[in-house]
C-alpha positions in Angstrom: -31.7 12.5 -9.4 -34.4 10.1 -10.1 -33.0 8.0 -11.9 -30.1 7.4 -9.9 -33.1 6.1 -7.4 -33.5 4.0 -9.8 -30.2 3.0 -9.8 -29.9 2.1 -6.2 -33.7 0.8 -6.1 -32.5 -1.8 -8.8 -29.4 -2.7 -6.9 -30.9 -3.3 -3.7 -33.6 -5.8 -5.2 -31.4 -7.4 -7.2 -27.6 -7.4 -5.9 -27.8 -6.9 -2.5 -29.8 -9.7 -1.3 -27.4 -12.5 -3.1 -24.1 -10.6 -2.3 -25.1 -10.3 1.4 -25.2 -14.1 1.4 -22.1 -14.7 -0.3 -20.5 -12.4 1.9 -21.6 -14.6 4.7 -20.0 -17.8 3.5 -16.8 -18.8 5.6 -14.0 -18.3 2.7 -14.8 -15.0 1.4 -14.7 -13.9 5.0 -11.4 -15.1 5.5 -10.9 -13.4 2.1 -11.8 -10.0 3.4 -10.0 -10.8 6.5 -6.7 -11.4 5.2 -6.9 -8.6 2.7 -7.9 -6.3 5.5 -4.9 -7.4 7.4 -2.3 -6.7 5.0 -3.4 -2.9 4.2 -1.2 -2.1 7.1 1.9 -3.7 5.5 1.1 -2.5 2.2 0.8 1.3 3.5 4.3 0.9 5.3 5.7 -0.3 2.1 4.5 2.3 0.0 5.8 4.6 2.5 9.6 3.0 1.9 9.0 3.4 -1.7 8.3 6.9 -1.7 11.0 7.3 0.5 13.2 5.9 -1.6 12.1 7.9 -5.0 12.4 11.0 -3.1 15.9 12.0 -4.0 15.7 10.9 -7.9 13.0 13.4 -7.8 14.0 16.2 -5.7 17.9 16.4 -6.8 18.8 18.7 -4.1 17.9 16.3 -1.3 20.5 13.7 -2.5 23.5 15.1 -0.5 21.4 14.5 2.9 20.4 10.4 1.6 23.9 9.9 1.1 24.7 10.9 4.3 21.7 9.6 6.1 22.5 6.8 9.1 20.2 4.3 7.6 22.4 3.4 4.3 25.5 3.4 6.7 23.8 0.8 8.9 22.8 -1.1 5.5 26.4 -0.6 4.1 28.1 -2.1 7.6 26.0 -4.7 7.8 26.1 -6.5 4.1 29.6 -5.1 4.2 29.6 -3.1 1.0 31.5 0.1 0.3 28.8 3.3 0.5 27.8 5.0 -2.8 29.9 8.0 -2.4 33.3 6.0 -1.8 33.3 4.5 -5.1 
């Protein structure tokens, strides 16, 4: 326990102090900033990936993808035959 006092004493004196001023110059800002704006777009992505893993995994669920509205919407509008029709 005391030595991870240590630990934190050392990083305070030593790290903290230069990082807090790096971390005030304008560019790394508008680093943080645009990282912090794409977490949203990157969560919602992921979600569509998952989504889109889900019946290779679970076999039993492929039946309802197949027949879900979403590929018919994508299959009408590039104007491609569904999966299950060829």
């Amino acid at each position: 326990m005391e030595s991870e006092n240590k630990v934190f004493a050392f990083l305070e004196k030593y790290l903290m102090g230069p990082m807090g001023k790096v971390a005030s110059w304008r560019i790394v800002r508008a680093v943080m900033a645009a990282g912090m704006a794409s977490i949203p777009f990157v969560i919602v992505g992921s979600m569509f990936l998952v989504l889109n893993v889900l019946p290779q995994t679970f076999t039993f669920l492929e039946g309802f993808f197949d027949n879900t509205f979403l590929e018919s919407v994508i299959c009408i509008c590039w104007q491609i035959k569904p999966p299950w029709e060829y």
